[in-house]
Structures are given as structure tokens and as C-alpha cells.
C-alpha positions as CSV (number, residue, x, y, z in Angstrom):
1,X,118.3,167.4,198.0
2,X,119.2,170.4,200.5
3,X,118.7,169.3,204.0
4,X,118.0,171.5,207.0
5,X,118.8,170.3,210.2
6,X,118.2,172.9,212.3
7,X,114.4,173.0,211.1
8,X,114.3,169.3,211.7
9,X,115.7,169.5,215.3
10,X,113.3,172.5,216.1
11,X,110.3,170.7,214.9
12,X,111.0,167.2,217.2
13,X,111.1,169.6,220.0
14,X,107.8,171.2,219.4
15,X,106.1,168.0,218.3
16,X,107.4,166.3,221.8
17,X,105.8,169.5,223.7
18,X,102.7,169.1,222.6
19,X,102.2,165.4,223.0
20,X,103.4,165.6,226.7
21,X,100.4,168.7,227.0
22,X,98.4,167.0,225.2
23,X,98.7,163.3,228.1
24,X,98.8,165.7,231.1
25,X,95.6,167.2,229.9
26,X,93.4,163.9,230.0
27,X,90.6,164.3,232.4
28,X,90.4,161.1,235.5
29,X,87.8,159.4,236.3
30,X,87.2,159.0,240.2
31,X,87.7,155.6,241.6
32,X,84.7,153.7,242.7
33,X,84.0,152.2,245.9
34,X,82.3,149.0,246.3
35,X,78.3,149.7,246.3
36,X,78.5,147.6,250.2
37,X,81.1,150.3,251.3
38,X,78.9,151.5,253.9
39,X,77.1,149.6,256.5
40,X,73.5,151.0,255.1
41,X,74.5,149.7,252.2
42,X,75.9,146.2,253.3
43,X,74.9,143.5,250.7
44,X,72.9,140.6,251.1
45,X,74.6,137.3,251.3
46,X,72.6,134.3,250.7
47,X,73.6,130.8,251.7
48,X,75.5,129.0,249.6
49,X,76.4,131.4,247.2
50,X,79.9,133.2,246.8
51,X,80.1,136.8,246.7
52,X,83.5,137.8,244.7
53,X,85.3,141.4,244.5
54,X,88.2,143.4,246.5
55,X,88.9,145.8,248.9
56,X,91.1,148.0,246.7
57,X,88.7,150.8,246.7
58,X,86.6,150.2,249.9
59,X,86.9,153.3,253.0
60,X,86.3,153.3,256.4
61,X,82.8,155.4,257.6
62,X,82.7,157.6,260.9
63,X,81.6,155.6,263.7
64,X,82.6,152.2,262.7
65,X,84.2,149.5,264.8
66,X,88.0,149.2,265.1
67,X,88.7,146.0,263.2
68,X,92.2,145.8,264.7
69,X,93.9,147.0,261.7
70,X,94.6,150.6,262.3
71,X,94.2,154.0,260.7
72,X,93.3,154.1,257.0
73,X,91.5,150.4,257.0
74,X,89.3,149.8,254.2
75,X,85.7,147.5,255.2
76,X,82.9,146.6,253.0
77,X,79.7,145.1,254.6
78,X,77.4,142.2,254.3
79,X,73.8,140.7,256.0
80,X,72.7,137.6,256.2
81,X,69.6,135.7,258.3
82,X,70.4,132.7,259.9
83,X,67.2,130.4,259.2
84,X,67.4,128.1,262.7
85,X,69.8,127.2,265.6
86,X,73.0,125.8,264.1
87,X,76.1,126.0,263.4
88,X,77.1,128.1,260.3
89,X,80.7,128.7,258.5
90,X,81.5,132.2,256.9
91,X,84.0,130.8,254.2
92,X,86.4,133.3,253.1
93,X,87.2,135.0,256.0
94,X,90.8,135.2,257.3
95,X,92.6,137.4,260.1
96,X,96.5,138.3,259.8
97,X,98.6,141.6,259.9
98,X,96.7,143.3,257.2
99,X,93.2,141.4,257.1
100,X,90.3,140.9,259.3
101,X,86.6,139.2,259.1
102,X,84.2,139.9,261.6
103,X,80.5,139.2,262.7
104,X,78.2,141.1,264.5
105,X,74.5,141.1,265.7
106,X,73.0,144.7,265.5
107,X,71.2,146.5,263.0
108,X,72.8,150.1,263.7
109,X,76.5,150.7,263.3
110,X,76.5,152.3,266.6
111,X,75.0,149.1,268.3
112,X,76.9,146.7,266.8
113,X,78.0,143.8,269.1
114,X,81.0,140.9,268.1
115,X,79.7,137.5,267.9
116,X,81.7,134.7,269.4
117,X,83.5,132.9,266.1
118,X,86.3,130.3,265.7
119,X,89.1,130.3,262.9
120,X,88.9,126.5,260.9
121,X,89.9,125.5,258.0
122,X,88.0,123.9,255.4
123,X,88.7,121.0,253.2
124,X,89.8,123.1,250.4
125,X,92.4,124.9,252.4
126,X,90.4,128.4,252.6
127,X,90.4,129.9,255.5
128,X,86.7,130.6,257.7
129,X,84.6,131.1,260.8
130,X,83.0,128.8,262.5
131,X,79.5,130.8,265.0
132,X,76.3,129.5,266.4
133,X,73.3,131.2,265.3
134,X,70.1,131.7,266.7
135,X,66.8,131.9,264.6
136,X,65.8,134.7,262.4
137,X,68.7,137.0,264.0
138,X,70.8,139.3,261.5
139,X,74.6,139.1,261.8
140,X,76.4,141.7,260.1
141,X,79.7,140.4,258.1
142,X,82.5,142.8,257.7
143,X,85.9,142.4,255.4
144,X,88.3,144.8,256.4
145,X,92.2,145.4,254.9
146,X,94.5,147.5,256.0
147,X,95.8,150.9,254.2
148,X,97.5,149.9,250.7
149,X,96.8,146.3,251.2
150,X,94.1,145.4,249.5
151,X,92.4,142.0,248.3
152,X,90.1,140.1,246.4
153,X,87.8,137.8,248.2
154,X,85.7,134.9,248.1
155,X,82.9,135.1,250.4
156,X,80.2,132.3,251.1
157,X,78.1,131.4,254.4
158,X,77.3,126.9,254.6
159,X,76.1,125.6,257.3
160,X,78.5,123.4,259.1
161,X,77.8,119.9,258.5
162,X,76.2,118.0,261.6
163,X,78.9,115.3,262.0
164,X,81.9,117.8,261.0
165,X,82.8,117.5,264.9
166,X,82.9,114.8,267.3
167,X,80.0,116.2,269.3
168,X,78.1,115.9,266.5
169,X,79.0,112.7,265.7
170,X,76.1,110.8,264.0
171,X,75.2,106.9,265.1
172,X,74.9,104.3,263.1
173,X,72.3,101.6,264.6
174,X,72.7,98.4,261.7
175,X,75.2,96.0,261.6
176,X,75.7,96.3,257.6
177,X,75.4,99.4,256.2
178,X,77.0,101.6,253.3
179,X,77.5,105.3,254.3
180,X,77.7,107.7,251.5
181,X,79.0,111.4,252.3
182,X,81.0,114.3,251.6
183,X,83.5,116.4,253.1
184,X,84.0,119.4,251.1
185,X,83.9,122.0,253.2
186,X,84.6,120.1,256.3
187,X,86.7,121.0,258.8
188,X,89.4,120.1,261.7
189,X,89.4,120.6,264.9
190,X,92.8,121.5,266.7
191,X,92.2,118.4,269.1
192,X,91.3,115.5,266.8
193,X,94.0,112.8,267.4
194,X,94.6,112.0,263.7
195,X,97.5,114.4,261.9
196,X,96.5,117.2,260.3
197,X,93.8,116.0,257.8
198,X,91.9,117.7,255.1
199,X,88.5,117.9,256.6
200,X,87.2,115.3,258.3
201,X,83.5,113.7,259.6
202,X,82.6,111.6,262.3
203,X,80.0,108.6,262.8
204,X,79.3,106.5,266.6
205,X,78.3,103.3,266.8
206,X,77.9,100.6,269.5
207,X,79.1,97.0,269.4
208,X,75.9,94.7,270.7
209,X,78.1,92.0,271.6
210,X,81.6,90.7,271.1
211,X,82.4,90.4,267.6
212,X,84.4,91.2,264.5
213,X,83.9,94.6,262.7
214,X,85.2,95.3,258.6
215,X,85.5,98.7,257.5
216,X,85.7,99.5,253.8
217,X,86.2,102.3,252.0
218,X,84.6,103.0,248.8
219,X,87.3,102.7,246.0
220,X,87.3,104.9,242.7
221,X,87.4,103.5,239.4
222,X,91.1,102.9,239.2
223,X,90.9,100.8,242.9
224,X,92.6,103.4,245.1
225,X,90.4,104.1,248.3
226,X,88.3,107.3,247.9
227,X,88.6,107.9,252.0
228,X,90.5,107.2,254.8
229,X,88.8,105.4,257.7
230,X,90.2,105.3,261.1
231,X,88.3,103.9,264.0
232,X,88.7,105.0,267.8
233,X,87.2,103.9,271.6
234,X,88.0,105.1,274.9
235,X,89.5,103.1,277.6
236,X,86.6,103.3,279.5
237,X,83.6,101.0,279.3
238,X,81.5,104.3,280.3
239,X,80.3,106.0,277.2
240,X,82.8,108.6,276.2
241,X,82.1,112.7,276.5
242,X,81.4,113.2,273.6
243,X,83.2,116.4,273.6
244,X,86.5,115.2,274.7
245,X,88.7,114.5,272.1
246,X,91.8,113.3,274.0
247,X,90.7,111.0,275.6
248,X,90.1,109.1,272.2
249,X,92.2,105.5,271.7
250,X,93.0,104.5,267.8
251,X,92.0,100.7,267.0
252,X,93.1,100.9,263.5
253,X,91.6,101.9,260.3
254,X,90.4,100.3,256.6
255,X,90.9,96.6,258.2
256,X,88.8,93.5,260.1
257,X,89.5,94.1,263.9
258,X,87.4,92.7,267.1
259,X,85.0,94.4,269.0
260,X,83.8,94.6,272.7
261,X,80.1,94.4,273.3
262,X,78.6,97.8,274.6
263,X,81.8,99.6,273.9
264,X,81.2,102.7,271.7
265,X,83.6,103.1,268.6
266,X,83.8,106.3,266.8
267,X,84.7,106.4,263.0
268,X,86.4,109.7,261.5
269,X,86.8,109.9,257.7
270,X,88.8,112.5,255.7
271,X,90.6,112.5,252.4
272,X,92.9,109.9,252.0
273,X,96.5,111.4,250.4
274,X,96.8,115.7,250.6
275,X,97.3,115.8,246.8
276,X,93.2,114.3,246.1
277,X,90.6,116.9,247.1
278,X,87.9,116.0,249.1
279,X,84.5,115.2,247.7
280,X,82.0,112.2,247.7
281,X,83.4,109.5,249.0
282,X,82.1,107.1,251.9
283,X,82.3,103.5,253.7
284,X,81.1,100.2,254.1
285,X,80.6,98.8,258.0
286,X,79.9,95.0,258.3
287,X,79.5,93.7,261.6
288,X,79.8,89.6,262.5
289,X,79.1,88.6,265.9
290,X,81.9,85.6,267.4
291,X,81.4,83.1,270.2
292,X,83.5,83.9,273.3
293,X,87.0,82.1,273.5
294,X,86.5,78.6,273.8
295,X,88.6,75.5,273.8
296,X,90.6,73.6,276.4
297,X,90.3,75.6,279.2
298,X,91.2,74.2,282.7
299,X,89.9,74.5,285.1
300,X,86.5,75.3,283.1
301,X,86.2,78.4,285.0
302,X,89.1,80.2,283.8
303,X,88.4,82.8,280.9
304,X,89.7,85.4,279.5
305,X,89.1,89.2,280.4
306,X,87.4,90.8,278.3
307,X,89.7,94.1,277.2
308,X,87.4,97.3,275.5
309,X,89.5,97.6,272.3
310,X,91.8,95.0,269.8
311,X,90.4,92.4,272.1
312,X,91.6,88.5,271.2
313,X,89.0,86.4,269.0
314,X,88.2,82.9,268.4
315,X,88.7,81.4,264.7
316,X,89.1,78.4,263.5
317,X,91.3,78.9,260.5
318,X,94.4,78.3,262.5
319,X,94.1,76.0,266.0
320,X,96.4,73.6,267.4
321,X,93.7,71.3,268.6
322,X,90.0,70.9,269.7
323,X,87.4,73.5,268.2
324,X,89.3,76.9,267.9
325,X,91.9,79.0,269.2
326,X,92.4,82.7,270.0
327,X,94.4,85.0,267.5
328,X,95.2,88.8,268.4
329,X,93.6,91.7,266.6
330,X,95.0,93.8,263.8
331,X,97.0,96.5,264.8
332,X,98.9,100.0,264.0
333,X,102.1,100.5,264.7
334,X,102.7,101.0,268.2
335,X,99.8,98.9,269.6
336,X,99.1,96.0,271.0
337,X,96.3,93.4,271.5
338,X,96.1,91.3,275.0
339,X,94.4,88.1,275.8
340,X,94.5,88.4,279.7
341,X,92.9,86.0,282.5
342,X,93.2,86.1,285.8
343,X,94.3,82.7,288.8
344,X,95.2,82.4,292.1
345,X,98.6,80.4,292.8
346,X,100.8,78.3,292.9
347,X,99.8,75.9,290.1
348,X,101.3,75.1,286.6
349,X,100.5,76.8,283.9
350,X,100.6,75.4,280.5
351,X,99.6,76.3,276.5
352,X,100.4,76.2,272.5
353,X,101.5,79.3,271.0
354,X,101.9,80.3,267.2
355,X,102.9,83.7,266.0
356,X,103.4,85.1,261.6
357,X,105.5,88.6,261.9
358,X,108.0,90.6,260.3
359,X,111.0,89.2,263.0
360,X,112.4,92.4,263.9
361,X,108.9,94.8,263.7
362,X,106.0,92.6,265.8
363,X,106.3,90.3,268.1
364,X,104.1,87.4,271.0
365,X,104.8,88.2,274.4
366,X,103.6,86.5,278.1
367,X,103.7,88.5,281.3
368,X,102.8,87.5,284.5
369,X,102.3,90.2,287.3
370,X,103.2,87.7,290.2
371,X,107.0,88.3,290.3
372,X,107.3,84.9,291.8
373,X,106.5,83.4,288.4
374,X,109.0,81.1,286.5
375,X,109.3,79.3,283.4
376,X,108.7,75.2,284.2
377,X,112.0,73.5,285.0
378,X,113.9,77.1,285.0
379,X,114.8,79.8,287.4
380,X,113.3,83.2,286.9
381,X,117.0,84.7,285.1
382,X,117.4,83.5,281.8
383,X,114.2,83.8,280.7
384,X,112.6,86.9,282.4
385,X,112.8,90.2,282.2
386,X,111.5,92.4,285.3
387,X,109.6,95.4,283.4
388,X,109.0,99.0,285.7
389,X,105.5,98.1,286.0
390,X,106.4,95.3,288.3
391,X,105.6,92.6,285.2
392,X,107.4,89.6,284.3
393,X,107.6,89.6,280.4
394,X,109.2,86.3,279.3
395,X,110.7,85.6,276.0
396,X,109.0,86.8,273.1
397,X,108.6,85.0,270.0
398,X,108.5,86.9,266.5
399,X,109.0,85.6,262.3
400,X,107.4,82.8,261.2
401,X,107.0,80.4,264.6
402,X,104.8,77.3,264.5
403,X,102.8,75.6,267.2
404,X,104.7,74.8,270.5
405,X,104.1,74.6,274.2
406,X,105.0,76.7,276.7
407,X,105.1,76.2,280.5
408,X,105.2,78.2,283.9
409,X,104.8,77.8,287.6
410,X,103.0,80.0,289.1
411,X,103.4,82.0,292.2
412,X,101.0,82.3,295.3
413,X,98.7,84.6,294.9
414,X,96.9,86.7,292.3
415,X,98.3,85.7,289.0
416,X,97.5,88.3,286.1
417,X,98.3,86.3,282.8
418,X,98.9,88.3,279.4
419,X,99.6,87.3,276.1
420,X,100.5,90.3,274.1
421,X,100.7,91.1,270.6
422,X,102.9,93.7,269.7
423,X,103.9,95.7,266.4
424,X,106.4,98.3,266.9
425,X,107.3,99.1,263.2
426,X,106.6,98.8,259.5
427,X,106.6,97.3,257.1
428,X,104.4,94.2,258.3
429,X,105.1,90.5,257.1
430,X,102.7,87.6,257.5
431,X,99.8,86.9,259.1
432,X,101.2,90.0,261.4
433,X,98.9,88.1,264.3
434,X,99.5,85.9,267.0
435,X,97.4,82.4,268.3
436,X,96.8,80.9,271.8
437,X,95.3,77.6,271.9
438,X,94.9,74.6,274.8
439,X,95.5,77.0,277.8
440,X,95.6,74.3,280.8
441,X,96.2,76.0,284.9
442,X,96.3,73.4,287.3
443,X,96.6,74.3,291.1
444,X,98.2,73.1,293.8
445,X,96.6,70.7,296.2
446,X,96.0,72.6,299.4
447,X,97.9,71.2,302.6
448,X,97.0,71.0,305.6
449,X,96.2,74.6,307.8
450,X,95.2,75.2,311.2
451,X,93.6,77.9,312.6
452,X,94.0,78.9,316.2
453,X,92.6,81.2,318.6
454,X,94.7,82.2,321.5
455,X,92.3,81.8,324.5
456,X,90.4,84.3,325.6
457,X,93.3,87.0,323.9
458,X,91.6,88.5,321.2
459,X,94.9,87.5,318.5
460,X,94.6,85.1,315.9
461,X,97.4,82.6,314.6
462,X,97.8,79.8,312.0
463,X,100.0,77.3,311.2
464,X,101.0,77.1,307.6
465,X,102.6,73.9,305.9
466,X,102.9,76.2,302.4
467,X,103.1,80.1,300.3
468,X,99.1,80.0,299.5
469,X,96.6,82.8,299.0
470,X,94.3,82.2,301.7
471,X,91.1,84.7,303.3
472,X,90.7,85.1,306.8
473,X,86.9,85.5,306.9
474,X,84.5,85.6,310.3
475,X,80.6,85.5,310.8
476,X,78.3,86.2,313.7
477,X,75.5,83.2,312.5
478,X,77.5,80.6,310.7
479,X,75.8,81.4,307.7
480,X,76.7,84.9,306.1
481,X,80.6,85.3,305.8
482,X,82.8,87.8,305.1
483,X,85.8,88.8,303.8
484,X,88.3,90.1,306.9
485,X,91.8,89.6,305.7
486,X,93.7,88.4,302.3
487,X,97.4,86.9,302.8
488,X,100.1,85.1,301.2
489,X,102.4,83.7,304.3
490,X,105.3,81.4,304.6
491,X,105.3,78.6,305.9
492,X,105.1,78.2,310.3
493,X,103.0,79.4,312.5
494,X,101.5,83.2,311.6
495,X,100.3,85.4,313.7
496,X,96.7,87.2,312.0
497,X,95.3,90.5,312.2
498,X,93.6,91.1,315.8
499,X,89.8,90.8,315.2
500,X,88.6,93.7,316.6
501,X,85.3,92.8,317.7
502,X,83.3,93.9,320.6
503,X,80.4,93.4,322.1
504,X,78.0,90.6,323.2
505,X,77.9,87.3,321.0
506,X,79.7,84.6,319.7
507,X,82.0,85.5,316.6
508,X,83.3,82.8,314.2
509,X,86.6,82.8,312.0
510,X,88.0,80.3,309.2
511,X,90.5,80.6,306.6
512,X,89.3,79.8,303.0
513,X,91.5,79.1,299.7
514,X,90.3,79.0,296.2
């Protein structure tokens, strides 16, 4: 069969011609902007309920606010009512280099006005702002992205949970009692003291007397804890501002741990690992009131200071003798729980000790504050370490250490006694707790003292036959004495503080010694 190429060529060209007319020729529709493009058109938003779309077609109207962004920004517009006084979250709504949210009061575009907001983040990682509202006002939502970067969004207005912030933190008034809540959508606020958590809710509650406190979370059907609970106090006895977040101590969180009376505790949940999203999950508080310390205290009078936080507790699961002993409070790393008490030397101080650690994380420590303090038949060197704060901290004992005794003499003067608990690492090992039991302080008998006054000079002198904490203390009736002067002297004949006292009438001095 003939062939005719040159036909054939021809004909490809014309063909191609007319197809490339023939696409050139289509008509275009014109791009549509979103129907809320304009502020007279700005869409309602109800609570609760996502709005989804883009940018990628939106403009910018005569007249309307600069959202930061520059020329050629592209807004689209919502409304929304708030229905009381609260504190409401527009979900959705992000500001960077190329993206802005903003909320205004004002029913014109020419009388707009920018209402006070704060960037959060929720729960689920998105992005939002955080505004007060006042009753039956309209704020005006705006999206706005710069020129050729345009986005979808995801817009929703929730009202901000009541307990999502620490001045909102809601009390619990029983001693046993389950809470049940969820914190999708929660948020974090930059000051918390935890690390960055993914949303978290807070709760207050007030110890009515010394005791011990369980917090348990509520555990999913494999066993794993839905929630992370973490407990804090202040240092203070004084109820904590409640809008101060750093001044917030951690106690420790998801274990039993011991509680001062009156002291407020504040419990903040969240999610427990980053990969598990948050959702309904909650706690269980138990509360069981404990006797103060008892035992074999001498003299009878001396007890232990109470301390506001991982305060010492009695138990009789582990004692040396008599009825109970103390044991130290669960800790974190990093913290410590003190049994303190308070005597006046010189006297010999005596008691059992037991401690159940990891040896080289935790340890049970003793420190006196009277740096005239020594171990019993001992100097002061071997055993004692001088700390900056002016403490004596004598050799700790850490592992797995049974019952023994310990004993110290005691300087002159105010003696502020300290057994310390101590974990400074993980992993933990034991009981990872300390015990005190049969604390015995037995003072001095006083020698003889002499009080003189110098003839009609108005000086004062003694003569001392030991180091003793004595008060210098004067009256006009015999009757009604106070305190004048505090002193620890040496031994010899002292010369006091002059007196001071004018006028007519007799005026009486003696020296006193606990």
C-alpha cells in the first residue's frame, strides 16, 4: 500500500492546532469567596460547634482593621453572643507570620474595638484564645491570612472549664470521695509548676486535722492509670493566693503521704504519658485522720514541730518499742520529709533509728542548729559536718539499716533537732522511708547562780558556775515578769545589760533557766 508521508505530517499539525484552540477557548468560572467574606455577612457561630472551610478565596473590605499581616490579607468574619460572665475559648485560632485571630466588640466595622485575649493551648494540641465575656455582648471573630497563604480552619467557641486554672480551682469538702472529670479541651498555663502537660484541672482541699491522705487514680481496663495526680501546698500556713502559682510546693503525686491540719493542698490532674489523649478520666481522695507522735518522749513536754507539708506520722507497723514510732513521708526526688523539735541545752540526747533505701539514692539524716552539739563520747570532727546554713548534719544512714541507738550532747542554748529524710535520685528501693522511735532529752541539773546588783550603780552582774541558757527578767510588783535579756555566758562572774529604768519605785530582777 502507497504511503504519503507528507499528508500524514500535515495533518498531526493541523489536528494539534485545533486542540490547543479548542483548550484555550474554555470559558472560567470566577472564584468564590466565602459567603462570611464581609463583616455584614459574618456568620453565626454557636457554641460548641466547629465551623470548617479556608481562606483561599477570602478578601480584604475597605475600612477594615489591620490584622498585622499586611497588604493583600484575606479575613472572613464570624458573631457569637456570649450567654453570662465567664471565661470562654475561641478554639482554632492561632497568630504567626502569615495568620491572625482576633476578637472584637462592636457591631459596625468602623467601631470595632480589640478585646483583651490570651494565646493557650488545649489538650489536643490546637491552638486558641482564652477572653472574659460579659452578658449578652457580641464579639465579632475575625480569621485573617496573609496574601498567597491561605488555610483551612477549624473554628469552635467552649467555655473554659471552671477549674482549668488555679484560681478557679474547685474544693472538695469530704474526706472520701471519687471525682470524675474531663480534660479535653483543657489548658496550661505558662506558670503551672508541673512540665509542660497536656491540659490540666485543678481541685483545693483542706486537711481538718493531721492525718494521712491516698490519692488514686482511676485505671483503664488494661490497669494503666487514666490520669496523673500531683498534689501541692505552700509553705505558708496562711491560705495561699490563689492566683499565685509560684509560690506552689510539690508533696508528691498518685501515693499515701501525711497531712497538716488546716493546711490547704491543691490537686492538678492532666494526662498521664503525651502519646494517650486526654478524655474522662478522674481520682479517688481518701482521707484517715492519725494521732500525734507519741511514744517515749522525755521530758513529756517535748514534741515534735509540726512542719505544713511531708510531715512525720505515727504507725505501728514498724516501732522499736512502746506503742508507735514516727516514719517520714513519701517523697519525690529531690525532697525531703523532717521530724523537728525544739530544747534548751546542755543535756543528752538520745533515740532508735531505722531507715529501708536505695544506699546511694535516699538517705536518714540528724542536724542540730547549736554548733556546740557532739556525738556522745566523741568530738564534733569525725562525725559532723558544718553545712552553710550554720547546721550540724551528722552521719547519715542509708540501705537496709535496722534499729539502733544514737546519742548526742547537747549545747547551751536553743537546740533545733532534725531528723531528715532525704531522696536525691531514682530508682527507689525499700520501704524508701525512715523511723524514729524512743526519743529521750535529759537536761543538765542547774548549778548554782548568783545574781548581784552593784549598789546603787544601775549595772547588773552574775556569777556563773556553767554555759546555760538563762533570762534575765525584772518586775515592778513581784507578780507579772518579763522577759529583759536572753544569754548563754561562760563561766565567772558576768557583767548584764544596764537596766535602764527610771523613775520612782522599786524594780525587781532574777535570772530564770528552763
Amino acid at each position: 500500500m502507497p504511503t504519503f508521508p507528507h499528508r500524514s505530517r500535515r495533518f498531526r499539525r493541523v489536528g494539534w492546532a485545533h486542540l490547543v484552540l479548542a483548550i484555550v477557548g474554555l470559558p472560567v468560572a470566577d472564584a468564590k469567596a466565602p459567603e462570611n467574606d464581609d463583616f455584614v455577612s459574618r456568620r453565626a457561630l454557636p457554641a460548641g460547634i466547629p465551623d470548617f472551610g479556608s481562606t483561599s478565596e477570602a478578601t480584604t473590605e475597605p475600612g477594615e482593621p489591620d490584622h498585622g499581616l499586611g497588604h493583600g490579607q484575606r479575613s472572613i468574619w464570624w458573631t457569637w453572643t456570649a450567654p453570662t460572665d465567664d471565661t470562654w475559648l475561641l478554639i482554632g485560632a492561632a497568630r504567626d507570620h502569615y495568620h491572625a485571630a482576633d476578637i472584637y466588640t462592636g457591631l459596625r466595622l468602623d467601631e470595632l474595638k480589640p478585646v483583651s485575649a490570651a494565646p493557650v493551648e488545649v489538650s489536643d494540641g490546637r491552638r486558641a484564645l482564652r477572653f472574659k465575656t460579659v452578658t449578652r455582648m457580641a464579639y465579632q471573630f475575625a480569621l485573617t491570612s496573609a496574601a498567597e497563604h491561605s488555610s483551612s480552619y477549624n473554628l469552635e467557641i467552649v467555655r473554659m472549664a471552671a477549674n482549668d486554672s488555679l484560681a478557679g480551682a474547685v474544693r472538695l469538702n469530704r474526706p472520701d470521695i471519687t471525682v470524675m472529670a474531663t480534660n479535653i479541651l483543657a489548658t496550661f498555663e505558662p506558670d503551672e509548676p508541673l512540665p509542660r502537660v497536656r491540659g490540666s484541672l485543678w481541685w483545693r482541699w483542706f486537711a481538718p486535722q493531721p492525718g494521712l491522705l491516698q490519692m488514686t487514680p482511676n485505671v483503664d481496663s488494661r490497669g494503666f492509670a487514666q490520669s496523673r495526680v500531683d498534689v501541692f501546698t505552700s509553705k505558708l500556713f496562711q491560705p495561699l493566693a490563689m492566683d499565685d502559682l509560684s509560690t506552689l510546693v510539690p508533696i508528691y503525686s498518685n501515693r499515701l503521704y501525711s497531712v497538716g491540719q488546716d493546711q490547704l493542698y491543691y490537686f492538678i490532674r492532666s494526662a498521664t504519658p503525651t502519646n494517650r489523649p486526654p478524655g474522662d478520666v478522674g481520682f479517688h481522695l481518701e482521707f484517715r485522720p492519725v494521732e500525734p507522735l507519741s511514744g517515749d518522749w522525755f521530758p513529756p513536754d517535748v514534741h515534735p514541730n509540726p512542719t505544713s507539708f511531708r510531715t512525720w506520722f505515727n504507725q505501728t507497723n514498724f516501732m522499736f518499742d512502746g506503742a508507735d514510732a514516727g516514719q517520714s513521708s513519701a517523697v519525690e526526688v529531690g525532697q525531703t520529709s523532717d521530724l523537728q523539735i525544739q530544747v534548751i541545752g546542755p543535756g543528752n540526747l538520745s533515740f532508735w533509728w531505722k531507715v529501708s533505701c536505695n544506699p546511694t539514692n535516699a538517705q536518714l539524716s540528724w542536724q542540730s542548729s547549736n554548733r556546740e552539739t557532739w556525738p556522745f563520747h566523741d568530738n564534733p570532727t569525725p562525725n559532723a559536718e558544718a553545712r552553710p546554713n550554720n547546721l550540724l548534719t551528722y552521719k547519715p544512714i542509708s540501705g537496709e539499716v535496722d534499729w539502733h541507738p544514737r546519742e548526742f550532747r547537747l549545747g547551751p542554748g536553743t537546740n533545733i533537732l532534725t531528723w531528715r529524710y532525704w531522696k536525691y535520685a531514682e530508682p527507689s528501693s525499700g520501704a524508701d522511708a525512715g523511723w524514729v522511735d524512743r526519743i529521750e532529752y535529759r537536761p543538765d541539773p542547774v548549778l548554782p547562780f548568783k545574781l548581784n546588783v552593784n549598789g546603787f550603780q544601775p549595772g547588773l552582774t552574775a556569777s556563773f558556775s556553767e554555759r546555760r541558757y538563762f533570762r534575765l527578767q525584772r518586775s515592778v510588783d513581784l507578780t507579772n515578769w518579763s522577759d529583759f535579756q536572753t544569754l548563754v555566758p561562760q563561766p565567772g562572774i558576768q557583767s548584764l545589760a544596764e537596766p535602764g529604768i527610771k523613775g520612782p519605785g522599786a524594780v525587781f530582777y532574777r535570772l530564770v533557766t528552763p
